[in-house]
One Martini backbone bead per residue (centre of mass of N, CA, C, O) as a GRO file, in nm:
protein
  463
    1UNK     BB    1  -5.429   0.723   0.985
    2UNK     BB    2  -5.176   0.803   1.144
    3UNK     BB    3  -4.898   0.766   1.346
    4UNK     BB    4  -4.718   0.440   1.329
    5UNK     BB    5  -4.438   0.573   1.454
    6UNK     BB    6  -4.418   0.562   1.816
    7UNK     BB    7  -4.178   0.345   1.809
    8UNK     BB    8  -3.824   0.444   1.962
    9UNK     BB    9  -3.619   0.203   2.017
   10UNK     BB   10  -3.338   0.396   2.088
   11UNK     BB   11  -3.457   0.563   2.279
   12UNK     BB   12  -3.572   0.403   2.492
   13UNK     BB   13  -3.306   0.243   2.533
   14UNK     BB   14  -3.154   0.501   2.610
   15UNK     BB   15  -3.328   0.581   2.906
   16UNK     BB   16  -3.172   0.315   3.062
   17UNK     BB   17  -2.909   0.522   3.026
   18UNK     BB   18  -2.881   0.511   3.380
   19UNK     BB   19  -2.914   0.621   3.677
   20UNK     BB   20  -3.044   0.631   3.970
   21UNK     BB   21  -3.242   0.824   4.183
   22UNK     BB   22  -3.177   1.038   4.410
   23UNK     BB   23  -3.390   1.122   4.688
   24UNK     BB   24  -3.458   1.403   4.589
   25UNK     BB   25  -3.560   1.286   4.320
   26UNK     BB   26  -3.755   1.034   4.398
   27UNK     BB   27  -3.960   1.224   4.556
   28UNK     BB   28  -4.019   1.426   4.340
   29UNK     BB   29  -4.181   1.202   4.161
   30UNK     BB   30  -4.365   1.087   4.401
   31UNK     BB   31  -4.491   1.395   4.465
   32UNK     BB   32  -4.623   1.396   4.199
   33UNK     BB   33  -4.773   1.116   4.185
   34UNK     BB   34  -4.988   1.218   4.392
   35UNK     BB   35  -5.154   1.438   4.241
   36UNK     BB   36  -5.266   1.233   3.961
   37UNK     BB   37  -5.087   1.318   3.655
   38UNK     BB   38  -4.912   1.165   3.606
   39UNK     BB   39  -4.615   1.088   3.419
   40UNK     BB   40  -4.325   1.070   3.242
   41UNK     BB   41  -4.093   0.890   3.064
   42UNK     BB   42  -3.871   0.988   3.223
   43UNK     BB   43  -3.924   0.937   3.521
   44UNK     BB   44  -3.999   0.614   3.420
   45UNK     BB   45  -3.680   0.577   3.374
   46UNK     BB   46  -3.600   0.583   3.651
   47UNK     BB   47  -3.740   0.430   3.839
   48UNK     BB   48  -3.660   0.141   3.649
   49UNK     BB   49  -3.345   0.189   3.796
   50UNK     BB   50  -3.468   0.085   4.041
   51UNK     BB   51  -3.327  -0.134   4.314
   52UNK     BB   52  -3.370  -0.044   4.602
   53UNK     BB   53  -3.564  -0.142   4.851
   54UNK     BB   54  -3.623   0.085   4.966
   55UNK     BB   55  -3.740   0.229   4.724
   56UNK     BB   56  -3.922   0.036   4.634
   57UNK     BB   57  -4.140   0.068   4.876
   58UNK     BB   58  -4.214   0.377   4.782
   59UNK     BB   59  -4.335   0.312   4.522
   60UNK     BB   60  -4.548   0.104   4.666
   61UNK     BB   61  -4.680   0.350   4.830
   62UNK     BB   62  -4.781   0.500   4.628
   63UNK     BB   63  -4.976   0.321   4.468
   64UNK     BB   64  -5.163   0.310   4.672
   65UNK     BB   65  -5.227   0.533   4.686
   66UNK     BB   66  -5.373   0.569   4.413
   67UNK     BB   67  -5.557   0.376   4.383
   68UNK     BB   68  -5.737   0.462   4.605
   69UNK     BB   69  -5.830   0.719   4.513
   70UNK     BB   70  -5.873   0.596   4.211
   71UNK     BB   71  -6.057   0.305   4.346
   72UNK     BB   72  -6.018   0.215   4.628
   73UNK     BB   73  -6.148  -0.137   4.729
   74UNK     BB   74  -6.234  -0.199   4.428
   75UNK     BB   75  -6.241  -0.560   4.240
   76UNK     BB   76  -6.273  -0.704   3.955
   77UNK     BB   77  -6.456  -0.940   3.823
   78UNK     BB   78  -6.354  -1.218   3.569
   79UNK     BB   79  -6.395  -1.451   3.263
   80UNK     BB   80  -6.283  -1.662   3.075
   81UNK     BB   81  -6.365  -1.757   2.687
   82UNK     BB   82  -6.254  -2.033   2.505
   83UNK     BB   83  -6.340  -2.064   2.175
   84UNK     BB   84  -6.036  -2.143   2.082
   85UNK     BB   85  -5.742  -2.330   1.921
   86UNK     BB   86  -5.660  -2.230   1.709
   87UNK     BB   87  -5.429  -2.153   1.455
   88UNK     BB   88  -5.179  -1.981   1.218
   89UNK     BB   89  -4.948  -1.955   1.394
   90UNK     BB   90  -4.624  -1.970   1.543
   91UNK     BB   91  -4.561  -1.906   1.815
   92UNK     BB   92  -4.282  -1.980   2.060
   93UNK     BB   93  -4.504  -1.953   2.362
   94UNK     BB   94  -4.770  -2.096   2.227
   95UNK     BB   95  -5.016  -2.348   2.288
   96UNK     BB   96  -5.155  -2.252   1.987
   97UNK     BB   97  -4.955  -2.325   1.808
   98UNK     BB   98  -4.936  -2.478   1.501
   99UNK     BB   99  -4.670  -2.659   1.583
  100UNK     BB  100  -4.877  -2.816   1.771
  101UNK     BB  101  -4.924  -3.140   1.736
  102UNK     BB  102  -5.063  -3.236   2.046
  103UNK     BB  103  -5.297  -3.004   2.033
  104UNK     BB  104  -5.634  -3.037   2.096
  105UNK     BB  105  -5.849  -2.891   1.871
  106UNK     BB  106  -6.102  -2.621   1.860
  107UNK     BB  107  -6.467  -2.517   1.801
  108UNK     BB  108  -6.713  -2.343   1.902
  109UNK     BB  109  -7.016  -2.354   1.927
  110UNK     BB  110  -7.241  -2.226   2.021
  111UNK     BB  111  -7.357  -2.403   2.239
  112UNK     BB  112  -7.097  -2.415   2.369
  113UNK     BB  113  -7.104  -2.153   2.478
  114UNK     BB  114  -7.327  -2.139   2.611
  115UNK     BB  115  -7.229  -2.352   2.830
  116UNK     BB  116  -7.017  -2.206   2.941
  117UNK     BB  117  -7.171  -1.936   3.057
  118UNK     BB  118  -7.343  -2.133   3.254
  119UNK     BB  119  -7.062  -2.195   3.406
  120UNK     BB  120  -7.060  -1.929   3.489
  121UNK     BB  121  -7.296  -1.814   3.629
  122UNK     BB  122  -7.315  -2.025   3.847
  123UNK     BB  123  -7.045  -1.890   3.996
  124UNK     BB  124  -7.139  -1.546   3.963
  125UNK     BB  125  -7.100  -1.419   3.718
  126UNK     BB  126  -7.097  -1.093   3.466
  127UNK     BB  127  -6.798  -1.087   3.355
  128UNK     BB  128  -6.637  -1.151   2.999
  129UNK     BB  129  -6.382  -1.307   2.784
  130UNK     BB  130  -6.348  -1.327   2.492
  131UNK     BB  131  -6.142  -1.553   2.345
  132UNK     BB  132  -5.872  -1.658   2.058
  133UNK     BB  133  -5.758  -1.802   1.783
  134UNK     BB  134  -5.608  -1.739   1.445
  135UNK     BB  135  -5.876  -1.789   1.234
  136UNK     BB  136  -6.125  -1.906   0.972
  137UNK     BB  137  -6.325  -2.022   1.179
  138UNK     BB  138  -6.275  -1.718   1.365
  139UNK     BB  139  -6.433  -1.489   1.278
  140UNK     BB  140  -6.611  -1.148   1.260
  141UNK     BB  141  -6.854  -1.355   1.290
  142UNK     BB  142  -6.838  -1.524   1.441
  143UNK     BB  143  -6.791  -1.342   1.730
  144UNK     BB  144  -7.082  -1.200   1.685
  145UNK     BB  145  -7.240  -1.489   1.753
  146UNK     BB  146  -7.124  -1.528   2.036
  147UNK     BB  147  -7.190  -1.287   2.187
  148UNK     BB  148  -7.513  -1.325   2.172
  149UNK     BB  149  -7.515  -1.597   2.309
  150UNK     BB  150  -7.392  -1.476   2.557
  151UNK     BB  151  -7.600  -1.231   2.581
  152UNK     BB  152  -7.817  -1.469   2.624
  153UNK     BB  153  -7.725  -1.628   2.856
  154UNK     BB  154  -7.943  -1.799   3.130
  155UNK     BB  155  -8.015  -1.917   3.407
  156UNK     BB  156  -8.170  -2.010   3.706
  157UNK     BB  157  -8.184  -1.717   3.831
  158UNK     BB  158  -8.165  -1.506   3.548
  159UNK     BB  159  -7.889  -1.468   3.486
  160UNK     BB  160  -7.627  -1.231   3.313
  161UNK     BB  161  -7.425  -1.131   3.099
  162UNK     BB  162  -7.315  -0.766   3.115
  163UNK     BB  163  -7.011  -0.779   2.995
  164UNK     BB  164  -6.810  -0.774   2.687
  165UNK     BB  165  -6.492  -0.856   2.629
  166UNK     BB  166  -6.220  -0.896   2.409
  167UNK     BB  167  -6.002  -1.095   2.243
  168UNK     BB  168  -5.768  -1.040   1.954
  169UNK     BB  169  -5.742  -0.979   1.671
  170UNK     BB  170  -5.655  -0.798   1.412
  171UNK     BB  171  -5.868  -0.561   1.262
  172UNK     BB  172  -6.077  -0.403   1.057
  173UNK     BB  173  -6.271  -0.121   1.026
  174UNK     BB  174  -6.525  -0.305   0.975
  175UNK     BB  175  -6.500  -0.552   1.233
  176UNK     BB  176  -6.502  -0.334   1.466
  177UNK     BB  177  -6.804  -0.222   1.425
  178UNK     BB  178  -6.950  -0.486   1.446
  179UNK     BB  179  -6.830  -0.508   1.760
  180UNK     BB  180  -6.973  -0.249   1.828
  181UNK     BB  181  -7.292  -0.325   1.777
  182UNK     BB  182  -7.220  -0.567   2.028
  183UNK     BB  183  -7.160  -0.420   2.282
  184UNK     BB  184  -6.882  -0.388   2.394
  185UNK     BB  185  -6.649  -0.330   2.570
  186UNK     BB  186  -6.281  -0.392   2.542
  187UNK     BB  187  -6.028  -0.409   2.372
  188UNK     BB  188  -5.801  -0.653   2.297
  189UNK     BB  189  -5.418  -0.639   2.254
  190UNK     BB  190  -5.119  -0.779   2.226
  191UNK     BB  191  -4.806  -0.729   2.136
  192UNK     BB  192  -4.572  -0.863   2.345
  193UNK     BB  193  -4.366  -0.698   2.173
  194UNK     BB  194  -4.194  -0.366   2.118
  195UNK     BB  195  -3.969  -0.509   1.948
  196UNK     BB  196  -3.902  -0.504   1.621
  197UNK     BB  197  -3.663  -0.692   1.612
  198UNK     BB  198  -3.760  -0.919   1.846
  199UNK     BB  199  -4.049  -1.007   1.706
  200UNK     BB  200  -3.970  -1.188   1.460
  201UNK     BB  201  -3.861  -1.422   1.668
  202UNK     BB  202  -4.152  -1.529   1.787
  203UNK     BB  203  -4.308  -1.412   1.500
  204UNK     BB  204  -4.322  -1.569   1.215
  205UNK     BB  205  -4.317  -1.545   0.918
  206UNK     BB  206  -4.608  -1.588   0.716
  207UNK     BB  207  -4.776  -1.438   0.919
  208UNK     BB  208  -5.037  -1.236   1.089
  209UNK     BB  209  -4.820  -1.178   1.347
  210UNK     BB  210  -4.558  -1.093   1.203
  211UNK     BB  211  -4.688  -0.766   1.155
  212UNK     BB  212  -4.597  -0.539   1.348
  213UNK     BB  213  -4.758  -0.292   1.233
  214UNK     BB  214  -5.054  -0.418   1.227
  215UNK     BB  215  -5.062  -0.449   1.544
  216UNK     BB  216  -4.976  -0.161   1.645
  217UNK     BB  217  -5.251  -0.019   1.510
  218UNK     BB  218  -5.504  -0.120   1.581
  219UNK     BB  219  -5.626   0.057   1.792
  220UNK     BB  220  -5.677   0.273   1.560
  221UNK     BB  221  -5.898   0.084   1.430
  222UNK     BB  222  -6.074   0.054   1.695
  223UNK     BB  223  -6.122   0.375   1.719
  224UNK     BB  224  -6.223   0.413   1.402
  225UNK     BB  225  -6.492   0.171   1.494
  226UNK     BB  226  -6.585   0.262   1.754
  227UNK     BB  227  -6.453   0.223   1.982
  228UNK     BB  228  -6.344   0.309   2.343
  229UNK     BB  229  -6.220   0.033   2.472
  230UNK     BB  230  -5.864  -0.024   2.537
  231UNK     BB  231  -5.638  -0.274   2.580
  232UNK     BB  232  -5.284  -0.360   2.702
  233UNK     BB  233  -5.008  -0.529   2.600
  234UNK     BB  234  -4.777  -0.784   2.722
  235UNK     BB  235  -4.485  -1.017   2.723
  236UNK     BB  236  -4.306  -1.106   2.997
  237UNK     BB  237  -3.982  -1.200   2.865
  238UNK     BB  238  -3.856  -1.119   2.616
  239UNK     BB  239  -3.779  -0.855   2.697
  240UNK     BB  240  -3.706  -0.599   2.853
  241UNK     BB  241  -3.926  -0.445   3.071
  242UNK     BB  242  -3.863  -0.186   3.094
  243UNK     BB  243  -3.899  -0.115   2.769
  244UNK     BB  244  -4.197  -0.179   2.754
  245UNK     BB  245  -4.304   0.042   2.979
  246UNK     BB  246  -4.229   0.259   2.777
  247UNK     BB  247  -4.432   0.190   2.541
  248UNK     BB  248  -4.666   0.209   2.686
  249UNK     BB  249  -4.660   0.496   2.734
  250UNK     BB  250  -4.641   0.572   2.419
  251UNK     BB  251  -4.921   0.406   2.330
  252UNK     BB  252  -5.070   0.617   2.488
  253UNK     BB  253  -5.008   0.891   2.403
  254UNK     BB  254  -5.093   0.818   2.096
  255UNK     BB  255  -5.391   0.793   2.229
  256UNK     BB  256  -5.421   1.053   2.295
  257UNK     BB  257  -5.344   1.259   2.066
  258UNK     BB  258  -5.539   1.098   1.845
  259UNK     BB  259  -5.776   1.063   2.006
  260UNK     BB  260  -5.836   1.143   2.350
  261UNK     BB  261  -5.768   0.842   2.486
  262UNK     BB  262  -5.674   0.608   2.687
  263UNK     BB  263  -5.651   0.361   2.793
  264UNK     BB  264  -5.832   0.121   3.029
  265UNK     BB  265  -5.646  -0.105   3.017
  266UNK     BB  266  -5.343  -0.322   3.164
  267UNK     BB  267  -5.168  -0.583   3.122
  268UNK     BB  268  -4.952  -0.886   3.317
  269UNK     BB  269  -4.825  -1.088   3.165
  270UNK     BB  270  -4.620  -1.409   3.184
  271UNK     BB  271  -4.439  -1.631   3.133
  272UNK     BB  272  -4.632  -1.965   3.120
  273UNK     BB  273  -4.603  -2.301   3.064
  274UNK     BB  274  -4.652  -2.499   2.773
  275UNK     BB  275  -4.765  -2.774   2.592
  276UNK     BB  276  -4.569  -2.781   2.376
  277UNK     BB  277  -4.350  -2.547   2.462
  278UNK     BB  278  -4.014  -2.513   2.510
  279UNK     BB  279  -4.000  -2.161   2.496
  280UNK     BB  280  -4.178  -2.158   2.812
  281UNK     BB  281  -4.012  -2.236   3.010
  282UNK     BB  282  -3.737  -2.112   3.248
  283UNK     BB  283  -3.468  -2.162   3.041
  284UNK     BB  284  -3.567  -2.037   2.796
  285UNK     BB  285  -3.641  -1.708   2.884
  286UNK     BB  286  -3.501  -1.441   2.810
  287UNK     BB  287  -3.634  -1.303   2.995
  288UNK     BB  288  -3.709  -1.272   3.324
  289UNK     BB  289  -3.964  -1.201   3.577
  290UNK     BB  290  -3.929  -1.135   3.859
  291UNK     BB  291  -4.129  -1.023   4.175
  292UNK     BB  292  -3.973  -0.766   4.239
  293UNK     BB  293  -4.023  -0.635   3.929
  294UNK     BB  294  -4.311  -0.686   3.884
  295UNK     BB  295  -4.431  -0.512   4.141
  296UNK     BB  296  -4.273  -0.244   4.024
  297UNK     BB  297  -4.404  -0.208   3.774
  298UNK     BB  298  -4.716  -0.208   3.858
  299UNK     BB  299  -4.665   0.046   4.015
  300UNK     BB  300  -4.554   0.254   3.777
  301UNK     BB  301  -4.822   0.226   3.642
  302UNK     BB  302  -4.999   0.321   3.879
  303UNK     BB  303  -4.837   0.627   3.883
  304UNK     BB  304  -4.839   0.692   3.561
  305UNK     BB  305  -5.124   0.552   3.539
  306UNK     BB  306  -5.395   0.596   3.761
  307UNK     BB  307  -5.696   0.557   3.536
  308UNK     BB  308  -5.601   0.255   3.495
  309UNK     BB  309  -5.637  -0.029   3.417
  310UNK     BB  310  -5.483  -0.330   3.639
  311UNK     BB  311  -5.422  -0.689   3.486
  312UNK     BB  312  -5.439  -1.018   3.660
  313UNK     BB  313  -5.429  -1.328   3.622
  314UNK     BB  314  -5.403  -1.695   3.651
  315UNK     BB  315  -5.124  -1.722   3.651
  316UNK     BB  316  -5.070  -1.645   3.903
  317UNK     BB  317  -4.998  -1.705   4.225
  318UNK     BB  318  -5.188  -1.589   4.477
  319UNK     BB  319  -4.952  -1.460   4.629
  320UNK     BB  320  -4.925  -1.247   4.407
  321UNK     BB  321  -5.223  -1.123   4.382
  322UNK     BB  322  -5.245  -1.078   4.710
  323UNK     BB  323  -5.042  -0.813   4.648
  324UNK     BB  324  -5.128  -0.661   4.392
  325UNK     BB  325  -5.413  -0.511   4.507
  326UNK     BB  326  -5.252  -0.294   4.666
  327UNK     BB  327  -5.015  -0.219   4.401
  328UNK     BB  328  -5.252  -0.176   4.131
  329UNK     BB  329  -5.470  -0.400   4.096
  330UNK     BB  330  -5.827  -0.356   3.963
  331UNK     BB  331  -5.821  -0.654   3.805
  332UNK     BB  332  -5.932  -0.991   3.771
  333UNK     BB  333  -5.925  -1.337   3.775
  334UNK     BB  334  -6.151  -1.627   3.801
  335UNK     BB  335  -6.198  -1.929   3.768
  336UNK     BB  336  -6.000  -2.055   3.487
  337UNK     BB  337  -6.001  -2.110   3.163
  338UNK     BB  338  -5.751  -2.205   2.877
  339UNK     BB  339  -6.001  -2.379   2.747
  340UNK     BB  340  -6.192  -2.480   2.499
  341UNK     BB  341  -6.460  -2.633   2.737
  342UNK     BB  342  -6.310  -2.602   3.015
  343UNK     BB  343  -6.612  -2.584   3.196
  344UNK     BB  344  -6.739  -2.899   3.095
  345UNK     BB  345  -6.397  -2.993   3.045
  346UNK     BB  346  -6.095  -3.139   2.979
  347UNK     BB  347  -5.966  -3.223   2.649
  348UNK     BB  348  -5.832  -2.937   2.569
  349UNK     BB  349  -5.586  -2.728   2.459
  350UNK     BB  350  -5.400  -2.504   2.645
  351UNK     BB  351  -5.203  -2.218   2.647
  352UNK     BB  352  -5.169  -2.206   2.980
  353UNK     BB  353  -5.058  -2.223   3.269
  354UNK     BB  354  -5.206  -2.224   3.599
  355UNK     BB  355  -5.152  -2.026   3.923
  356UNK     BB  356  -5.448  -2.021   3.983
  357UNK     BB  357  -5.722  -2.267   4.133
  358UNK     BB  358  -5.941  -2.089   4.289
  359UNK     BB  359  -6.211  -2.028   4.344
  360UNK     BB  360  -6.433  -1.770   4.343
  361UNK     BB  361  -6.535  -1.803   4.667
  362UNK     BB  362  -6.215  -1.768   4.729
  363UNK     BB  363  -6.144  -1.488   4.614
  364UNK     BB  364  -6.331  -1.373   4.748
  365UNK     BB  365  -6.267  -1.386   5.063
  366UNK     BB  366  -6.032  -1.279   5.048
  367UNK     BB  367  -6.079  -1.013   5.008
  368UNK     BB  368  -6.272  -0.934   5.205
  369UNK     BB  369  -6.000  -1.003   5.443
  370UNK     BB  370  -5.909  -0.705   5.310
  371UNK     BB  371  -6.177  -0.527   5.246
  372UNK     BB  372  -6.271  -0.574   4.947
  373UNK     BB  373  -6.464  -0.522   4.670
  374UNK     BB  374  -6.638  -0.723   4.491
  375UNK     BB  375  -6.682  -0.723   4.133
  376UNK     BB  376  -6.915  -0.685   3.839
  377UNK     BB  377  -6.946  -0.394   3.725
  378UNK     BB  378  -7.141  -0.226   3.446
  379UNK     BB  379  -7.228   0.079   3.452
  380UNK     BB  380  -7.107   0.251   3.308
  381UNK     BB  381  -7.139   0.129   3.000
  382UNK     BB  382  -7.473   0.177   3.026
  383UNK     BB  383  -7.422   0.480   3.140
  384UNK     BB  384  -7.207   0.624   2.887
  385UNK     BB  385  -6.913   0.548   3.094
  386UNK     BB  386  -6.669   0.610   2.808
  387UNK     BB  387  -6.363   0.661   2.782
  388UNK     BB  388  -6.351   0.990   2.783
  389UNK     BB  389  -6.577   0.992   3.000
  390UNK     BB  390  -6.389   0.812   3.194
  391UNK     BB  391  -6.157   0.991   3.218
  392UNK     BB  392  -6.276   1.253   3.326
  393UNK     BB  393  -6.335   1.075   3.609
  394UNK     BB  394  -6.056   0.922   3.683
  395UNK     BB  395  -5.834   1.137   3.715
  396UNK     BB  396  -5.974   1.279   3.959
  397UNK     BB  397  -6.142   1.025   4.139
  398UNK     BB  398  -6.482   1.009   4.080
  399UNK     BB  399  -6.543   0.744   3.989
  400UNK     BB  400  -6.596   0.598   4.286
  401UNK     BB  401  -6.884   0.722   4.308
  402UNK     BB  402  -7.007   0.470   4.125
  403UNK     BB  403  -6.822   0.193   4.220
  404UNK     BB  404  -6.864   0.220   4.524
  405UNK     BB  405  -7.168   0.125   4.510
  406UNK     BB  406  -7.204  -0.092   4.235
  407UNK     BB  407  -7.014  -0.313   4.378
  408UNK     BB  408  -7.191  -0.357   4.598
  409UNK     BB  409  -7.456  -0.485   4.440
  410UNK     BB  410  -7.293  -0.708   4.301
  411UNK     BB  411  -7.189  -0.832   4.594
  412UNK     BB  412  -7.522  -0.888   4.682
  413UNK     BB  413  -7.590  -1.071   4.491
  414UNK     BB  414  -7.358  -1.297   4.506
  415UNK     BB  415  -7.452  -1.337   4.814
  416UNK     BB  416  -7.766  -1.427   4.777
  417UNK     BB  417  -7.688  -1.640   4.512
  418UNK     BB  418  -7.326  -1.750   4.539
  419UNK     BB  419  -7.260  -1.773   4.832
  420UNK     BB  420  -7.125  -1.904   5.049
  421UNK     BB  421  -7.228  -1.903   5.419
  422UNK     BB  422  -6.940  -1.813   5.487
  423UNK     BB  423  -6.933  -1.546   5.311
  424UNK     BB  424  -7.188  -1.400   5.324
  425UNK     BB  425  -7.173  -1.328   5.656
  426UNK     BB  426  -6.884  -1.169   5.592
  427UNK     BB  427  -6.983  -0.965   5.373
  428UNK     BB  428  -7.250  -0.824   5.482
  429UNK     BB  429  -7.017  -0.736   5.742
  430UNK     BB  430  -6.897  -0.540   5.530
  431UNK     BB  431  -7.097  -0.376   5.400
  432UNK     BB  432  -7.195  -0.265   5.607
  433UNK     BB  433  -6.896  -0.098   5.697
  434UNK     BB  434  -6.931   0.085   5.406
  435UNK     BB  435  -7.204   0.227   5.455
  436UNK     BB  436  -7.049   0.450   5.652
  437UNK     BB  437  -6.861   0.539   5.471
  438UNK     BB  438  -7.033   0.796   5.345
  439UNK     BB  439  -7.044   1.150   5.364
  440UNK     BB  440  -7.320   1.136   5.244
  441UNK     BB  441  -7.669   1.066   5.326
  442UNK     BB  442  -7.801   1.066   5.066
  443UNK     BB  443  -7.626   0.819   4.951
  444UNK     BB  444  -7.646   0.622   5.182
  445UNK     BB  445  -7.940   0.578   5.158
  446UNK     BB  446  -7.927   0.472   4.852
  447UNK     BB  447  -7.800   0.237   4.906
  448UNK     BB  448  -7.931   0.095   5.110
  449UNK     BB  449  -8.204   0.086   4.976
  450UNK     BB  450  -8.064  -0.115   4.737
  451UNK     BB  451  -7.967  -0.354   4.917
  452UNK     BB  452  -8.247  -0.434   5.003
  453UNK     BB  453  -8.364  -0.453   4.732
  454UNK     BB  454  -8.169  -0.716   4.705
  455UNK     BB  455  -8.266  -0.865   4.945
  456UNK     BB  456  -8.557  -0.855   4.833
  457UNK     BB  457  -8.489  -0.960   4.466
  458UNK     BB  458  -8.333  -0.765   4.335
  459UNK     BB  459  -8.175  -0.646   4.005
  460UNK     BB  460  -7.989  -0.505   3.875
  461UNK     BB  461  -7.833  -0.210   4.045
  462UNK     BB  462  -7.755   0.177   3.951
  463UNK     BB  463  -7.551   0.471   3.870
   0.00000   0.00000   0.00000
């Protein structure tokens, strides 16, 4: 393992001592971010310190230009399964916290995992996110047959999950293989929050999540375990969010110096009240984050990693959900549930609210009448355009060569099976207008091609 202290938490709070930048320093550094080779950490120092409305509109339009550059209209979804609520931590703000004795625990068994998995097909998912609680109910022998069951079921049309990413506890190289053996897409792990001194108090010692420095490491474990795409994240609430985004910066670049890659996305969970944990109420969370500096904050992640992917969960509110994916936001979950049995029950505890609870059929409607793309597309993965493969495309916006035709073929499987008909009519009528969209005849002709035989019956088509 290479360098493991590379969050110094003096300087970063160092670089937020500092005045907003005056209008030719803004703009200088914004004219940067257009050319999409990502911003350096004083950049984003900077940024962070804009109060004024007008300068963060400023942000949030270029972001928005990034983003289509490098990802165009089309807009991921996925659903998580929550495998169990288990937990031997005792995070003060997770509703699945050891000392929370009112919630009823559960730890789904393979068979119920299969049942949960097709009442997301049944829904029309295709990308699935397996999460659990840090127990020995559920160590990596248990997670690997829960994958396989997972990519094992099939509904009544045929569908199956074709892309399983994990949510895990810190885990070691040889368990992180095993992992990777069974063609997992990215690990994902919050770091909760990266300042050292604060999260102790969160994360009470004698608990596996209290040791500090074996979390922050998870990542360089999980790509010595041979993982291609990791994805990072904070709880925001816990300590300043400046800090927090400084640190994603600098975990990002020891990724990429150490490992040759950085993230594949990063997730933006805000905490979010949880039943029996009065300290994620909202007069309890130490810092809490407005509206406008959260959406603030995701636009300069989308300007300072142009290539990475940027997850926003059914925490949020619609009504912010369908503003992040303009400026900055490239997949999303949708008809959530945050308790494991939860897509065929309803009565073990979850691990917090959710703030959309919005079917799958009414987010992609939504999408359609913004112009968006909803994606299923597992095309990468399979096509072993994963990691450095993935960023070397990424960087300089060739990606959505790929993305937005395999999109649009996600999408029309979704319209032929699973789409209401006020839904699919009007998806159609936008795949239409899309395919017209492209300016090479020769690719226009392929999509075309692909989109009628998934209309006459053919499926999991991609490039």
């Amino acid at each position: 393992m290479r360098n493991q202290n590379f969050i110094d938490r003096e300087k970063l709070y160092g670089l937020l001592d500092q005045k907003a930048p005056v209008a030719d320093e803004l703009n200088e550094i914004l004219n940067k971010a257009r050319k999409l080779k990502g911003l350096n950490l004083e950049d984003v120092a900077k940024l962070l310190c804009v109060e004024d409305e007008g300068d963060i509109k400023k942000i949030l339009d270029t972001a928005e230009y990034c983003k289509d550059e490098i990802y165009g209209k089309r807009l991921v979804l996925f659903a998580p399964i929550y495998t169990g609520n288990a937990c031997v931590n005792n995070c003060v703000y997770c509703g699945f916290r050891r000392d929370n004795k009112g919630l009823k625990r559960k730890v789904l068994t393979m068979d119920e995992i299969e049942q949960e998995t097709l009442q997301l097909l049944r829904m029309g998912h295709k990308r699935a996110l397996l999460i659990c609680g840090e127990s020995p109910r559920n160590d990596a022998d248990y997670m690997v047959e829960a994958i396989r069951r997972t990519y094992a079921a099939k509904d009544e049309k045929g569908s199956t999950i074709r892309r399983i990413n994990v949510e895990l506890a810190p885990m070691s190289v040889e368990d992180f293989a095993k992992l990777k053996a069974e063609k997992i897409g990215t690990y994902v792990c919050f770091q909760e929050t990266y300042d050292p001194v604060e999260y102790v108090k969160f994360h009470p010692a004698g608990t596996p999540k209290g040791d500090y420095l074996y979390r922050l490491t998870c990542m360089d474990r999980a790509m010595e375990g041979g993982i291609n795409d990791v994805g990072l994240g904070v709880l925001f609430g816990l300590v300043d969010y400046r800090f927090e985004i400084l640190a994603i910066m600098e975990h990002a670049r020891h990724l990429e110096d150490d490992y040759g890659c950085g993230p594949h996305t990063v997730s933006f969970p805000r905490i979010e009240p949880a039943e029996g944990t009065p300290f994620s109420l909202p007069e309890n969370i130490p810092h809490p984050v407005a509206d406008k500096d959260f959406m603030k904050i995701i636009a300069i992640i989308r300007i300072a990693m142009p290539y990475t992917g940027i997850i926003i969960s059914t925490r949020e509110r619609p009504e912010m959900r369908d503003q992040l994916v303009k400026y900055g936001v490239s997949q999303i979950s949708a008809a959530s549930e945050t308790n494991p049995g939860g897509y065929e029950e309803d009565n073990t505890g979850a691990q917090f609210t959710l703030g959309d609870h919005r079917s799958l059929d009414e987010v992609i409607s939504m999408m359609i009448d913004g112009g968006y793309i909803p994606s299923f597309c597992t095309g990468c993965y399979r096509k072993g355009r994963v990691g450095a493969d993935f960023m070397d495309l990424a960087k300089p916006g060739l990606i959505k060569e790929y993305c937005k035709p395999n999109a649009m073929f996600t999408f029309r499987e979704y319209l032929e099976d699973y789409a209401s008909p006020e839904t699919k009519a009007k998806g159609l009528e936008l795949l239409k207008k899309l395919t017209q969209t492209f300016p090479k005849e020769e690719l226009k002709k392929r999509v075309e091609g692909n989109l009628c035989k998934i209309g006459d019956g053919e499926r999991d088509l991609y490039f």
